[in-house]
C-alpha angles and dihedrals in degrees: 000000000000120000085258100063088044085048098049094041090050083055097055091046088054099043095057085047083061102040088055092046094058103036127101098037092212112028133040130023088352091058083041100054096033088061097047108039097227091148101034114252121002093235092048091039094048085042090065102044086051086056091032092050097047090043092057101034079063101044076050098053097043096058091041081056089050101045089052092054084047087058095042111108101218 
């Protein structure tokens, strides 16, 4: 395994975390963190997933771009 497979695979790890963290809006981890103020205020904490999230989805994106031109037999 290069660095770019354990790269895109940790991604892809992080990116479903997230993705549990923030979803739904009013039940689950949200309500948890939120009470609890593990990730400060719950404006400022859900400011930085949004920006978290889009900046890996494209990260992700980018690499799993790169890894199908690298297949392609051209």
């Amino acid at each position: 395994m290069n660095l770019e497979t354990i790269l895109w695979l940790a991604l892809s790890i992080f990116l479903i975390f997230i993705i549990f963290i923030r979803a739904p809006q009013n039940d689950g981890l949200v309500t948890f963190t939120s009470q609890t103020n593990l990730l400060g205020s719950p404006s400022s904490a859900e400011k930085l997933l949004n920006n978290l999230t889009a900046i890996l989805i494209i990260l992700y994106i980018l690499i799993a771009f790169k890894f199908n031109f690298n297949s392609l037999d051209i």
